[in-house]
C-alpha positions in Angstrom: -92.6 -58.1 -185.3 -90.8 -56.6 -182.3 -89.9 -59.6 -179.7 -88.4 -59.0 -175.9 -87.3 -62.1 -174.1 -86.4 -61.4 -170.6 -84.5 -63.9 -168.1 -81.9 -63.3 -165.5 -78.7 -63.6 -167.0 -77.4 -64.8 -170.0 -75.2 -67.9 -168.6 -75.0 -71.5 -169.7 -78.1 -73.2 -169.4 -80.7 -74.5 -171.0 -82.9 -71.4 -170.8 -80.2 -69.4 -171.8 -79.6 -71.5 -175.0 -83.1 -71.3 -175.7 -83.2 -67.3 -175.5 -80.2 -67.4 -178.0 -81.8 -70.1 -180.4 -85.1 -67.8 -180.3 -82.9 -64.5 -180.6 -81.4 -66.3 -183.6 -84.2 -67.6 -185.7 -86.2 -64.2 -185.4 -83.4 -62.0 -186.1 -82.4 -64.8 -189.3 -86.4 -64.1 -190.1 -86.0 -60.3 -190.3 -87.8 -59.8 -187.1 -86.5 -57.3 -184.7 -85.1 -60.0 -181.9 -84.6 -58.0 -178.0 -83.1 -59.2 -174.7 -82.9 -58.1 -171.1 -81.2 -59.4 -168.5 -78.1 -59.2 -166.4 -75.7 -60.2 -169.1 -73.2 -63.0 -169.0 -70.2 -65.0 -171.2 -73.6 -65.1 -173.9 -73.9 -62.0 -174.7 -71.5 -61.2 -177.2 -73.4 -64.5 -179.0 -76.6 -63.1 -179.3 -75.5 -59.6 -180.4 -73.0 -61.0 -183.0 -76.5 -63.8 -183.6 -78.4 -60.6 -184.8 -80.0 -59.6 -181.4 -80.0 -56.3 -179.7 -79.4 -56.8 -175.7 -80.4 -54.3 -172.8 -78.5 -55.0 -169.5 -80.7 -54.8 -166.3 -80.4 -56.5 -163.2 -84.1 -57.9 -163.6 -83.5 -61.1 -161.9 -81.9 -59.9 -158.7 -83.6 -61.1 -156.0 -84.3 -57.7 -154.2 -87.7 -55.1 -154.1 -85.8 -53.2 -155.6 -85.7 -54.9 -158.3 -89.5 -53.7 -158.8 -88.3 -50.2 -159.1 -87.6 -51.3 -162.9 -91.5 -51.7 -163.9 -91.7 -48.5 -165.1 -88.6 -48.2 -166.9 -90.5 -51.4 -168.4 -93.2 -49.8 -169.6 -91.6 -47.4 -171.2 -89.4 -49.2 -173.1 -92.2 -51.6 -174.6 -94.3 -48.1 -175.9 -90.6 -47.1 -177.1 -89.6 -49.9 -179.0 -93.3 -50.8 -179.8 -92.6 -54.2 -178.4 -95.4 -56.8 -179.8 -94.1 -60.1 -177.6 -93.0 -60.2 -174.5 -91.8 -63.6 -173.5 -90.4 -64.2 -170.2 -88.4 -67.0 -169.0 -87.8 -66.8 -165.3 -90.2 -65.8 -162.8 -88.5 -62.6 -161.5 -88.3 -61.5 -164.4 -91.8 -62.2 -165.1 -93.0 -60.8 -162.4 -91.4 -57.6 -163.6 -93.1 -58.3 -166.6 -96.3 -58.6 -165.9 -96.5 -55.6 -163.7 -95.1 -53.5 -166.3 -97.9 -55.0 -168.8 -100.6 -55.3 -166.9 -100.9 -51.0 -166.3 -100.8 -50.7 -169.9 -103.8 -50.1 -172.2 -105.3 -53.6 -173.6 -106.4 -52.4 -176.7 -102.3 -51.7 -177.5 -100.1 -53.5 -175.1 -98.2 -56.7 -176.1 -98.9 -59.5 -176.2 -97.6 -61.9 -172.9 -95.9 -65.2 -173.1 -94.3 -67.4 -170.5 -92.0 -70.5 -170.7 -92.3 -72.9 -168.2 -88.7 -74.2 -168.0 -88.9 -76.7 -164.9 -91.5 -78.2 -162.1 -91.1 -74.8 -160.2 -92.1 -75.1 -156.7 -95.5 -74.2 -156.2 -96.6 -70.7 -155.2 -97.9 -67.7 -156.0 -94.4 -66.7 -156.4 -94.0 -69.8 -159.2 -98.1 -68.5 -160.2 -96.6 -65.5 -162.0 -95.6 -67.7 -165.3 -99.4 -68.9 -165.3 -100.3 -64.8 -165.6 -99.9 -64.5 -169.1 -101.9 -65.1 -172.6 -100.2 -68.1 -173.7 -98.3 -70.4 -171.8 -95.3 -72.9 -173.5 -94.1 -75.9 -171.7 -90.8 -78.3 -172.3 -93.0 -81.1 -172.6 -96.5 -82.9 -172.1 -95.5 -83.5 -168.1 -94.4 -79.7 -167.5 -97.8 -79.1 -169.3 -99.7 -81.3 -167.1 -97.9 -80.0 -163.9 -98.8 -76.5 -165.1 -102.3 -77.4 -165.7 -102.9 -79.5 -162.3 -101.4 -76.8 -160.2 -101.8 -73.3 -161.5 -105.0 -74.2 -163.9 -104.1 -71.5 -165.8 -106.6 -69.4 -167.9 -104.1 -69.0 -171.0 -104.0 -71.8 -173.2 -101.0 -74.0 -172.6 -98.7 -75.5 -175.7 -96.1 -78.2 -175.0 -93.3 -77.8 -177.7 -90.3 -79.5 -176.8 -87.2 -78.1 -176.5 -84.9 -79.4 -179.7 -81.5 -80.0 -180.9 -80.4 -79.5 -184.8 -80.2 -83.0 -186.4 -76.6 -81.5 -188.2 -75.1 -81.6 -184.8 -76.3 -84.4 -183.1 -76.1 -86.7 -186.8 -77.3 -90.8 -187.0 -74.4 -92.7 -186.1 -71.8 -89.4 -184.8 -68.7 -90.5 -183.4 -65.8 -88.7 -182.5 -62.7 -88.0 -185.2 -59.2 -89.2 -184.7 -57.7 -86.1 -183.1 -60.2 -86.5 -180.6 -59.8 -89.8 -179.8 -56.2 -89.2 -179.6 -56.3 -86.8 -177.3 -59.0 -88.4 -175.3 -56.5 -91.7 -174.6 -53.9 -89.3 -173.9 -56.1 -87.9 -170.8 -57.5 -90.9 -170.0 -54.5 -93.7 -170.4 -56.6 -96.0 -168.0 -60.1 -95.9 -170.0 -58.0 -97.7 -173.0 -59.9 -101.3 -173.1 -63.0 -100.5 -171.4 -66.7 -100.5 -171.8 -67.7 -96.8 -171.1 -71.3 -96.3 -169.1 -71.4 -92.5 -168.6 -73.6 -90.5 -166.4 -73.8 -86.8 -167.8 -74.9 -84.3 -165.4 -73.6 -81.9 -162.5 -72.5 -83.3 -159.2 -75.7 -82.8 -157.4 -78.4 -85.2 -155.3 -80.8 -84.7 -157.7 -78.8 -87.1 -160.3 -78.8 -90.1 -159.0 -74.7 -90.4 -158.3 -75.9 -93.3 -155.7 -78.1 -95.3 -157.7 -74.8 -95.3 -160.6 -72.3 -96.3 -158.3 -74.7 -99.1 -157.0 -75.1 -99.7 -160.9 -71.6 -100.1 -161.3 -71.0 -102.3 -158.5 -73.5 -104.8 -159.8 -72.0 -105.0 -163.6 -68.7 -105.1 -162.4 -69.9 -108.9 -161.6 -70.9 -109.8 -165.0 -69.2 -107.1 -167.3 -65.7 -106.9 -165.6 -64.4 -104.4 -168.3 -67.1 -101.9 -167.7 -66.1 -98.0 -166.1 -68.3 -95.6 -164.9 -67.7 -91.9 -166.1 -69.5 -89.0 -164.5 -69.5 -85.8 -166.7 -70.3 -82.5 -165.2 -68.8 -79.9 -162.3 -69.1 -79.2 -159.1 -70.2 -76.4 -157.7 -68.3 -75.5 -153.7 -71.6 -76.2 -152.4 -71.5 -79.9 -152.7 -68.1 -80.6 -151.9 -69.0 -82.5 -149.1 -71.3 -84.3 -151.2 -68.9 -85.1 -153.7 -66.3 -86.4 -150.6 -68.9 -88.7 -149.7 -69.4 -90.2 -153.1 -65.6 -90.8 -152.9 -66.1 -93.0 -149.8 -68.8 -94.6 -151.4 -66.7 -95.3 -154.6 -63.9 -96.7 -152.1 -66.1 -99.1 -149.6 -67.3 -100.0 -152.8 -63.8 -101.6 -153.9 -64.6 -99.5 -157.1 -61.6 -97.4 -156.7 -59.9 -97.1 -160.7 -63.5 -98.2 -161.8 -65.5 -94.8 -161.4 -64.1 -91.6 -163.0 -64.7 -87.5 -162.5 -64.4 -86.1 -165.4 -65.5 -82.6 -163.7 -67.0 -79.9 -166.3 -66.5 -80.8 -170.2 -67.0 -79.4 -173.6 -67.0 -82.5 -175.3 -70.1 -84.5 -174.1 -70.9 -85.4 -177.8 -68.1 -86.9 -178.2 -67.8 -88.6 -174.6 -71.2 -89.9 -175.2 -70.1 -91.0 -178.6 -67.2 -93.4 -177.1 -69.8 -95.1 -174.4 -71.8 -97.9 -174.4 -74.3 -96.9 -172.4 -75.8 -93.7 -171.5 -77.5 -93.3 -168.3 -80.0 -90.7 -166.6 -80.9 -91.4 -162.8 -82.5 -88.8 -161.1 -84.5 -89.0 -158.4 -86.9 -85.8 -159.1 -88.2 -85.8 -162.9 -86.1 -83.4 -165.5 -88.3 -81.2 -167.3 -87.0 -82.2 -170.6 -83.6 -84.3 -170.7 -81.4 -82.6 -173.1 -78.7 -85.0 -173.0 -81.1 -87.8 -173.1 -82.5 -86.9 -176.9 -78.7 -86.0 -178.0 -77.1 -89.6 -177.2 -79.9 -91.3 -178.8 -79.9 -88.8 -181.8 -76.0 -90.4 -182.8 -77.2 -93.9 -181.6 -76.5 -94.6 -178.4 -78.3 -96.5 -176.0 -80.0 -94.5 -172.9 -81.0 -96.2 -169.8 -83.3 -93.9 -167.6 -85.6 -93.5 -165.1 -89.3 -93.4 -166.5 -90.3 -89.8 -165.3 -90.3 -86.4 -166.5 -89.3 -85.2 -169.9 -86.8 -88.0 -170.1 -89.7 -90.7 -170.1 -91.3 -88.8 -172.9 -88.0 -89.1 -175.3 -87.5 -92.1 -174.5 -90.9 -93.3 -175.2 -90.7 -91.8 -178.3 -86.9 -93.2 -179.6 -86.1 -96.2 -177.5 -88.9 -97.5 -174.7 -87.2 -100.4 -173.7 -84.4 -98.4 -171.7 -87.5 -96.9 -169.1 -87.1 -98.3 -166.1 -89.2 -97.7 -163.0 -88.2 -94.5 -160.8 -85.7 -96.4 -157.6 -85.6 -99.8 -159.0 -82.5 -100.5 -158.9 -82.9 -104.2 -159.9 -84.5 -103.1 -163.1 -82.2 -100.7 -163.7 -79.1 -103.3 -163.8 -81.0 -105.8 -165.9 -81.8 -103.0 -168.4 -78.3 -102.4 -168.4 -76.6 -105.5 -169.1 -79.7 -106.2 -171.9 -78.3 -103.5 -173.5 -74.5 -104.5 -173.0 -75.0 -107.8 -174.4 -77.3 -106.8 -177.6 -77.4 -103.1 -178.6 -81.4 -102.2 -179.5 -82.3 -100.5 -181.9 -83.0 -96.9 -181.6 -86.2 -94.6 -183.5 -84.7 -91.9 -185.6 -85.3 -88.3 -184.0 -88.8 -87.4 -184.0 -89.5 -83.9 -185.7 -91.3 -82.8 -182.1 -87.6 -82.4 -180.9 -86.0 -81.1 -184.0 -84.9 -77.3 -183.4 -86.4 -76.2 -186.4 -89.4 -77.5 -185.1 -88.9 -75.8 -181.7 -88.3 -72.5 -183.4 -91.4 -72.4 -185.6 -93.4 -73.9 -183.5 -92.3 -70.9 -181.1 -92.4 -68.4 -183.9 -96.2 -69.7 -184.7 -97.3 -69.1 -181.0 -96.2 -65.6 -181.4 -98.0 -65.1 -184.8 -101.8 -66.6 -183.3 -101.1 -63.9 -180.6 -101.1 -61.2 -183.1 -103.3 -62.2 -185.4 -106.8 -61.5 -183.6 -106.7 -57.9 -184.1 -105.4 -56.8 -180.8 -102.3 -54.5 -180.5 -100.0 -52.6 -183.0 -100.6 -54.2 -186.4 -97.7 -56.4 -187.5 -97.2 -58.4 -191.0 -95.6 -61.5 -189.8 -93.2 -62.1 -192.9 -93.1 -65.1 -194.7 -89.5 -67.1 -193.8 -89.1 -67.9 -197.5 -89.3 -63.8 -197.8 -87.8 -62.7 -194.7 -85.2 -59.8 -195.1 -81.9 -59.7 -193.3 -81.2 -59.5 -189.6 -81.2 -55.9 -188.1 -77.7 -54.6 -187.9 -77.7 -52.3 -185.0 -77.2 -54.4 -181.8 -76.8 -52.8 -178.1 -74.6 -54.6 -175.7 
């Protein structure tokens, strides 16, 4: 089958990975595996992944954008596109006006991924205007269901991460770890509770330097580490955590790390895990991965992250704001390390992938549109060479 993913760009994110993981599995499958967006540092992944990629600027936020529709169209009769799955609701809007001109009987087939708790809208309404709907899990599902009651069927498959990454019991080799106490001379000694995520409200920097302020108390060795950058946009907000940190008399016992390409490992090295944010994260990535290599993960009970940890580890859900709860969970877990589930399949990213894959094939199979013979993966031939950047 002939598969077009469109999004905005092809960044880092968790949208974009998906795209590429997607990209990646079809193209491994035989299928022919299409992309268009803006471009971005990923492109040279997914061509060299098996993917062809068109650039268009289809999620500029512009009318003019809308002067691509019919450039759209043609290119699905062209290519004889059978899925269109969008990803982004510029994009999809693009999308669906493109599709909807098209004759029934032989147009594609229309898919939408509801990536976050997009504010509603009929701007947002757009990812509900399609034939089958995914979600990132059951509470993106339920939000899609309470406030666009969408006519499409909706299917929650969680987003997933490969077990050969993220292995039982990970932790980071020597040169690492050398090179990790050479960066960070003052962590030597100390009990590592690490907040991964961007500086931003939404994650809870507040509640974790309250957090820290408490253990210091009882767990004198413990140091807070918050992984992820900063964009100039919250600089102020970033000075103001640095007061907070000072009147705090945590000075030397909170640490930037700004942006890093080693969260595995960080996460490997800490004690304690922690996800705090106020609004509830459609899935809560780095939630499943430090549990997948064993560590402990303290979090608000909301969102996607409530569902993984329900799943893996429900003693670390705490109530959304409670503070109290949240420092009693914590030093639980400091003085006697639980015991974690094993990765469930449901967030597996074989699992994501076929459950993806299988979406696609129901689509197709009722008749409607050009007549594809979904291979069998056990059959599948090799990826399509001939890739356009």
């Amino acid at each position: 089958m002939n598969v077009l993913q469109l999004l905005p760009a092809l960044d880092s994110g968790g949208v974009e990975r998906g795209t590429l993981e997607v990209g990646r599995h079809l193209a491994g499958l035989g299928h022919r595996s299409m992309v268009i967006s803006a471009g971005g540092c990923l492109v040279d992944t997914l061509v060299a992944e098996g993917s062809e990629h068109y650039c268009w600027a289809i999620g500029e936020k512009s009318l003019g954008t809308l002067r691509l529709v019919p450039r759209l169209r043609r290119f699905l009769v062209e290519n004889e596109v059978d899925i269109v799955h969008v990803r982004s609701r510029l994009p999809a809007w693009v999308g669906y006006l493109a599709w909807r001109r098209m004759n029934p009987a032989t147009r594609p087939r229309l898919v939408s991924t509801f990536h976050g708790f997009y504010s509603v809208g009929r701007y947002s309404a757009i990812m509900s205007r399609v034939e089958h709907v995914i979600a990132v899990s059951d509470a993106i599902a339920e939000h899609v269901a309470q406030q666009y009651r969408p006519a499409a069927p909706v299917t929650t498959i969680h987003r997933g991460i490969d077990p050969a990454l993220y292995p039982a019991g990970y932790r980071a080799d020597e040169a690492w770890a050398r090179s990790w106490a050479e960066q960070c001379p003052h962590l030597r000694g100390k009990r590592l509770l690490t907040l991964p995520g961007r500086i931003s409200r939404l994650k809870g920097h507040a509640d974790f330097i309250d957090l820290i302020a408490r253990l210091k108390e009882t767990v004198p060795d413990i140091h807070g580490l918050i992984v992820g950058g900063q964009e100039d946009k919250h600089r102020r907000y970033l000075a103001g955590l640095e007061q907070a940190i000072v009147q705090r008399g945590l000075r030397g016992d909170v640490t930037f790390t700004g942006h890093r390409g080693d969260l595995r490992e960080i996460m490997s090295v800490s004690s304690l895990v922690v996800s705090l944010s106020g609004k509830p994260e459609s899935f809560g990535r780095t939630v499943l991965e430090a549990l997948a290599i064993g560590v402990p993960v303290v979090a608000y009970d909301h969102g996607g992250v409530g569902e993984i940890l329900a799943a893996m580890l429900p003693s670390g859900r705490v109530r959304v704001d409670d503070r109290a709860g949240l420092y009693e969970c914590c030093l639980r877990f400091l003085r006697q390390r639980p015991m974690i589930i094993d990765l469930p399949l449901r967030f597996t990213l074989s699992e994501m992938l076929s459950a993806t894959v299988a979406v696609y094939g129901r689509l197709l199979a009722d008749g409607r549109g050009r007549h594809v013979a979904l291979a069998n993966p056990a059959q599948a031939g090799r990826p399509r060479e001939g890739s356009r950047a």
